[in-house]
N, C-alpha and C positions, 0 to 999 in steps of 0.2 A: 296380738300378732295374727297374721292371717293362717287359716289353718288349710293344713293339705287335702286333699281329696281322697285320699287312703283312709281303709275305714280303721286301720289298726292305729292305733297314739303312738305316738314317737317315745321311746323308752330314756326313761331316769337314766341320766349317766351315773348317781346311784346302787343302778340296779343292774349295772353290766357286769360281764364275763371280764376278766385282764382282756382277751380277746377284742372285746367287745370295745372293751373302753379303748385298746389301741386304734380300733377300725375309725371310733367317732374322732380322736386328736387326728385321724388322718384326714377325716371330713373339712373338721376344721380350720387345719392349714392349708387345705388346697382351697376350700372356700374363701379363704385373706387372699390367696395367688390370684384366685382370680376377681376378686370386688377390689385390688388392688391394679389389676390391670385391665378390665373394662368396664370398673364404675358399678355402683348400685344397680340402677334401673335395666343396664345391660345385660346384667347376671342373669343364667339361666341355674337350675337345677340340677341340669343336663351337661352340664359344661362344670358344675362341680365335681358331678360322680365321675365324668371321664376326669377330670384332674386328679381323684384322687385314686382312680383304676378301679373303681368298684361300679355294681349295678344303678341303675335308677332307682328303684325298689328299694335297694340299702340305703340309699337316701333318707330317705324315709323310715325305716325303723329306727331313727338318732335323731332326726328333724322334720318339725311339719311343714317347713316351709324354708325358702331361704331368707323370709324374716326373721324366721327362730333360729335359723344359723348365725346371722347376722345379729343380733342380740348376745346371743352366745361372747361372740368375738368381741362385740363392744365392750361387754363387761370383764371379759380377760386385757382386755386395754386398758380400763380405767383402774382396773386392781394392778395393772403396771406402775401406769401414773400415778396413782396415787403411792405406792410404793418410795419410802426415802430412802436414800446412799446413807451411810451409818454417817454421825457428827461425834466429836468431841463432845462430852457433857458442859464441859468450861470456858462454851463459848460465848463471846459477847451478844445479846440483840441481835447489831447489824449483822454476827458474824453467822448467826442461823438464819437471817433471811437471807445472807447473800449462799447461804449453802443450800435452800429452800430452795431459790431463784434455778440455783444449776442443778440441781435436781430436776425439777421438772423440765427444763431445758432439755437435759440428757434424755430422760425417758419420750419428751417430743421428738425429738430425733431419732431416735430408736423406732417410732410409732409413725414417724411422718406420713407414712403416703397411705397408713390405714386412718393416722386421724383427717387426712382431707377428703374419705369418703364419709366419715362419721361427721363430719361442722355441713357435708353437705344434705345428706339425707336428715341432717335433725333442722331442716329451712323447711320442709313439704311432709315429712312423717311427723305427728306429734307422739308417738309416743317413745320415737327415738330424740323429739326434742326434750322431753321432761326425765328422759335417762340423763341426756346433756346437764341438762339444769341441776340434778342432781350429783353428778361430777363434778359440777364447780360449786355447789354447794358446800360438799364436801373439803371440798380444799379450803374454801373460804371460811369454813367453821374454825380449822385448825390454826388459820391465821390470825381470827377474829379473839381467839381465845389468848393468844399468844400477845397478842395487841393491847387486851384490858390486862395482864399480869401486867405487863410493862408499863401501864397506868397507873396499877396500882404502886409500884416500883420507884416513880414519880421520873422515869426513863423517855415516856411520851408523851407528848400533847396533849390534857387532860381534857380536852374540850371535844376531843376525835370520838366519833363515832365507831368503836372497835368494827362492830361488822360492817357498815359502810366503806371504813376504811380499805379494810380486808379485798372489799367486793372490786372497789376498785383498784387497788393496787393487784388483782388476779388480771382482771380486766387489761390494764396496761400490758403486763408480763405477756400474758396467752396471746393478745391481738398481737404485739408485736415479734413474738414469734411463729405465729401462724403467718403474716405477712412475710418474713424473711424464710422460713421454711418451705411455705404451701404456695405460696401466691411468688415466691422468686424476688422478693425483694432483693439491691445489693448491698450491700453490707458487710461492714471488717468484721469478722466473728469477735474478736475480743474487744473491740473497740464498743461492738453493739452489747453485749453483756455486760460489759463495766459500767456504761451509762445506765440498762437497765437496772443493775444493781446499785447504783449510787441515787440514782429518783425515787427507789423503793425505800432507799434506807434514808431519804434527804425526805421523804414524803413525812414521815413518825419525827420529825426532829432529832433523829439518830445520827450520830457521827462516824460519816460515809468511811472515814479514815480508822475506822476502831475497827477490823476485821481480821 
């Protein structure tokens, strides 16, 4: 991350006062307010602390930069996403991908217009792309795992490459809701998740109808 010009370090939010820690969750959501409404590269520093009514200078004792804000926020994002809606334990397969699928769906929606500054700045910053890469890693592990029990199970495809599989069945899901999301695709909301879920669960040789 690029570091601030202040000779003091930006303090642990660890190591804050209650006070302290209120002031930075202030930083931080007026920080999303506004790299939500004029984009990354727009962002000033200056235009957070007035968002969030504090000094310039308080800037700075919470963040070195509005790279390190920005970070910040990315990773309260993905601990969203990554975040599941509780499931029945007695569900079939297809019936925890198809609950997988609106999971992440739901918290996309919830996230939309901070994750199309995040798929933008992780094209030109690498080190908000290899955060990126590591969010879908992430997801991808849980599937890939879930994919070889089901092999072992004798439920899927034996010949499927679990993680491959995994990567691209995220692959499908994400791109096609960041296009209908972020990029304004049209599309009947149930009509688009029902096919999503039914290619995911038709991909594994699962039966789309078991849910």
């Amino acid at each position: 991350m690029a570091k601030s010009s202040v000779n003091s370090p930006a303090a642990a939010a660890d190591t804050l006062t209650p006070r302290g820690r209120k002031t930075r969750e202030a930083l931080l959501d007026a920080a999303q307010r506004v790299f939500e409404t004029v984009g990354f590269l727009d962002t000033r520093v200056e235009q957070i602390s007035q968002e969030a009514n504090v000094s310039y200078g308080t800037f700075y004792r919470y963040f070195e930069s509005k790279e390190h804000v920005f970070g910040e926020l990315s990773t309260r994002l993905f601990e969203d996403m990554h975040r599941r809606e509780p499931t029945a334990a007695d569900l079939t397969p297809a019936a925890k991908l198809v609950a997988a699928n609106r999971s992440y769906y739901h918290a996309y929606r919830r996230n939309a217009r901070m994750m199309a500054i995040v798929e933008q700045v992780a094209t030109f910053n690498e080190e908000f792309r290899q955060l990126r890469h590591e969010h879908r890693r992430q997801l991808t592990d849980r599937t890939s795992k879930a994919i070889a029990r089901w092999q072992t199970e004798g439920l899927v495809h034996p010949k499927l490459d679990p993680e491959l599989a995994a990567r691209v069945m995220a692959a499908m899901v994400e791109h096609t809701i960041y296009l209908w999301l972020i990029q304004g695709e049209d599309a009947d909301e149930n009509a688009l998740l029902d096919t999503l879920d039914r290619m995911s669960v038709g991909a594994l040789g699962l039966d789309p109808d078991e849910r």
